[in-house]
PALUM-537671 format. One record per residue (C-alpha): chain; residue in one letter; x, y, z. Coordinates in pm, 1 decimal, padded with zeros to 6 digits. Example, Ala and Ser with C-alpha at 12.3 -4.5 7.8 and 13.67 -1.06 7.14 Angstrom:
BEGIN
   chaine   residu          X          Y          Z
        A        A    01230.0   -00450.0    00780.0
        A        S    01367.0   -00106.0    00714.0
END
This chain:
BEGIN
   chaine   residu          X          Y          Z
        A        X   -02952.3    18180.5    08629.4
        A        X   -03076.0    18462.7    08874.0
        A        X   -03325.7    18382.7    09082.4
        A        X   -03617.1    18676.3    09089.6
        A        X   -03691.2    18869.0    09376.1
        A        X   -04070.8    18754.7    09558.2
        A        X   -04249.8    19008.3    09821.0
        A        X   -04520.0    18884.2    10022.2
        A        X   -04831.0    19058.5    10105.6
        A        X   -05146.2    19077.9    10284.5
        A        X   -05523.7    19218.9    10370.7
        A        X   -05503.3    19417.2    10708.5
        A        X   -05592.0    19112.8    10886.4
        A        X   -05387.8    18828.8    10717.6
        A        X   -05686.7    18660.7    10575.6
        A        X   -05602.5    18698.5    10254.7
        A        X   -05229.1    18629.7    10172.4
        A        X   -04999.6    18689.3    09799.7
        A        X   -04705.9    18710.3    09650.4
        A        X   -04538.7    18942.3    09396.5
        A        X   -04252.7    18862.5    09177.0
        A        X   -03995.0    19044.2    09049.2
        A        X   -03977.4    19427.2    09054.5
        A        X   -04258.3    19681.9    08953.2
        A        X   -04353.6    19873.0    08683.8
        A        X   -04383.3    20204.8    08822.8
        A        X   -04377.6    20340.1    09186.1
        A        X   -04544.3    20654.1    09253.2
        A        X   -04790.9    20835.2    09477.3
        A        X   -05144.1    20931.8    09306.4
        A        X   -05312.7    21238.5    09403.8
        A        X   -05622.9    21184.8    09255.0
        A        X   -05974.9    21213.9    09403.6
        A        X   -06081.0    20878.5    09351.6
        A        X   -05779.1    20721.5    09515.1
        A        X   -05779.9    20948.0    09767.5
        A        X   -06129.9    20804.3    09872.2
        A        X   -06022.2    20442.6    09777.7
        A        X   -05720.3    20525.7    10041.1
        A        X   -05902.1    20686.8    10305.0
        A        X   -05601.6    20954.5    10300.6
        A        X   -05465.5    21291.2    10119.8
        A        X   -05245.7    21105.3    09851.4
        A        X   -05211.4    20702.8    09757.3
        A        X   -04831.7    20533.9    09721.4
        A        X   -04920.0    20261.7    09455.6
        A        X   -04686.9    19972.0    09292.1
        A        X   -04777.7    19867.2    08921.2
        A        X   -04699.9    19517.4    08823.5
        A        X   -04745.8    19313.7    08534.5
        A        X   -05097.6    19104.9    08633.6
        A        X   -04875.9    18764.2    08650.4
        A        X   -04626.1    18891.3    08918.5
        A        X   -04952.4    18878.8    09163.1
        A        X   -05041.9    18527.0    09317.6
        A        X   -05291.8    18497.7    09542.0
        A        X   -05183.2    18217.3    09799.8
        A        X   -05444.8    18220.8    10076.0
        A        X   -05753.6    18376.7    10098.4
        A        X   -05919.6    18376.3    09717.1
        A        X   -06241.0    18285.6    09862.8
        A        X   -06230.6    18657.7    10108.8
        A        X   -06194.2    18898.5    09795.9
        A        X   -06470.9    19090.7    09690.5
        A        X   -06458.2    19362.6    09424.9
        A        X   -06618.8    19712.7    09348.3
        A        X   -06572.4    19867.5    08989.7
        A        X   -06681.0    20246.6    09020.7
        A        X   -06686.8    20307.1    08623.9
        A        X   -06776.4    19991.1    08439.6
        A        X   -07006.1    20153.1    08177.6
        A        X   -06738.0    20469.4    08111.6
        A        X   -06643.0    20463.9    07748.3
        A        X   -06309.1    20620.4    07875.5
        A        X   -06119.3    20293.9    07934.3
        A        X   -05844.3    20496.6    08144.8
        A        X   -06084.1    20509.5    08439.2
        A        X   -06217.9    20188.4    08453.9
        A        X   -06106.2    19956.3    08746.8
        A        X   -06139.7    19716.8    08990.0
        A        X   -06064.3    19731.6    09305.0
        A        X   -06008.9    19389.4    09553.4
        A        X   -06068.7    19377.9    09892.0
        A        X   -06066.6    19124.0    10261.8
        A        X   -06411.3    19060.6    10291.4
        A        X   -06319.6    18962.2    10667.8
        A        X   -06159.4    19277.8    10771.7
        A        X   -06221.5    19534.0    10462.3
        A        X   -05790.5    19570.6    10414.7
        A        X   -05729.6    19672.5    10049.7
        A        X   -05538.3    19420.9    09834.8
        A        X   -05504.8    19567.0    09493.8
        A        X   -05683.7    19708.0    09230.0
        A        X   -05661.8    19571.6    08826.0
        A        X   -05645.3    19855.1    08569.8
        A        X   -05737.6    19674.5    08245.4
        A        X   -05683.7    19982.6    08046.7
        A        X   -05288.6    19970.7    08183.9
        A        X   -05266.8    19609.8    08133.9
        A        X   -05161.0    19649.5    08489.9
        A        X   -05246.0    19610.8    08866.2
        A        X   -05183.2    19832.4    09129.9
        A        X   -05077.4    19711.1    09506.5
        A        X   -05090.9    19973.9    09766.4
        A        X   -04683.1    20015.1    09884.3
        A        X   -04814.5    19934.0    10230.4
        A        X   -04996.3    19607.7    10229.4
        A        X   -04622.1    19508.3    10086.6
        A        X   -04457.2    19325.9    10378.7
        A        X   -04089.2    19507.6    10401.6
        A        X   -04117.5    19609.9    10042.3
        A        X   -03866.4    19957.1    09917.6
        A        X   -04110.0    20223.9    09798.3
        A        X   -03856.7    20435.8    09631.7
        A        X   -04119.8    20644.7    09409.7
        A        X   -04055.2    20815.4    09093.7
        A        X   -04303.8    21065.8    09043.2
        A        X   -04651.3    21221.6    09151.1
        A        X   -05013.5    21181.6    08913.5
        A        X   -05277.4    21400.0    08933.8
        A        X   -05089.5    21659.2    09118.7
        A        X   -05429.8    21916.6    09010.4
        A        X   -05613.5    21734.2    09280.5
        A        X   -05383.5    21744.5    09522.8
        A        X   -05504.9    21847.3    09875.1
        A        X   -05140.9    21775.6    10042.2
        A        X   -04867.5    21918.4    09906.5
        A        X   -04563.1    21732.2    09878.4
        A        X   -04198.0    21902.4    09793.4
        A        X   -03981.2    21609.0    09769.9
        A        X   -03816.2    21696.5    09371.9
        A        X   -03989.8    21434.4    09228.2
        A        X   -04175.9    21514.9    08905.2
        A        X   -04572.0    21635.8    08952.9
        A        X   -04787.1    21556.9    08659.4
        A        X   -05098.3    21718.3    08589.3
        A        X   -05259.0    21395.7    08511.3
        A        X   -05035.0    21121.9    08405.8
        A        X   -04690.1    21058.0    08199.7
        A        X   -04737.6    21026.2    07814.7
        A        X   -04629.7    20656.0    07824.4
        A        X   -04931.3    20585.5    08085.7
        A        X   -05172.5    20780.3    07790.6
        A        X   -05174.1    21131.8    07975.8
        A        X   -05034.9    21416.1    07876.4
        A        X   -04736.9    21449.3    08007.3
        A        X   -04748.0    21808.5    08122.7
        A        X   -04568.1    21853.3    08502.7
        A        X   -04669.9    22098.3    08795.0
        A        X   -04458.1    22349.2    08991.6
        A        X   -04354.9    22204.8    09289.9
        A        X   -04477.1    22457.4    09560.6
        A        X   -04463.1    22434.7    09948.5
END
């Protein structure tokens, strides 16, 4: 029996405290507009996880919420989005659509981000050239299209 790998987490100011367990669904950075202003920076590295893998150990009571889109009839842009009421740090952000949530790489205490690919690459406002694949929106498995980007400099 093989034990499973757990990564712990926090808010910016350690208020709020979790774990993760096992590995994620998807690593990738998100180019997007909204994430970008979620982010407060040109382009968003993002873990997917299966919603069990995330336990909340400290700090349930500090978590507020904000759900830009909750009366969209497009499903792929709903979400929520957590956050340390004590110091504002970002947490995670549940994409019910996905049947997934996504944990910012860096509130992931010594955590690997080895990403895979780029979403949204049409928004982009930094450039990346690293070979990884660019989608124009997202991957066909994720409900986009599918359809990549040049990679220019």
């Amino acid at each position: 029996m093989s034990e499973e790998t757990v990564h712990d987490g926090s808010c910016f100011c350690g208020a709020v405290k979790f774990t993760l367990t096992g590995e994620p669904e998807a690593m990738a950075y998100c180019h997007c507009d909204s994430c970008r202003h979620w982010s407060a920076g040109p382009v968003s590295a993002f873990t997917l996880w299966k919603p069990e893998a995330l336990q909340i150990i400290e700090g349930s009571d500090k978590i507020a919420d904000f759900e830009k889109n909750p009366n969209s009839e497009d499903e792929t842009i709903q979400s929520r989005r957590k956050w340390c009421t004590v110091c504002g740090g970002h947490i995670y952000t549940e994409h019910p659509a996905m049947g997934l949530v996504d944990v910012p790489a860096a509130v992931i205490s010594r955590f690997d981000f080895v990403p895979l690919f780029h979403v949204h690459y049409q928004e982009t406002v930094h450039r990346i050239v690293d070979g990884l694949p660019k989608f124009r929106d997202l991957p066909k498995e994720a409900g986009g299209s599918g359809q990549t980007l040049p990679e220019l400099a």
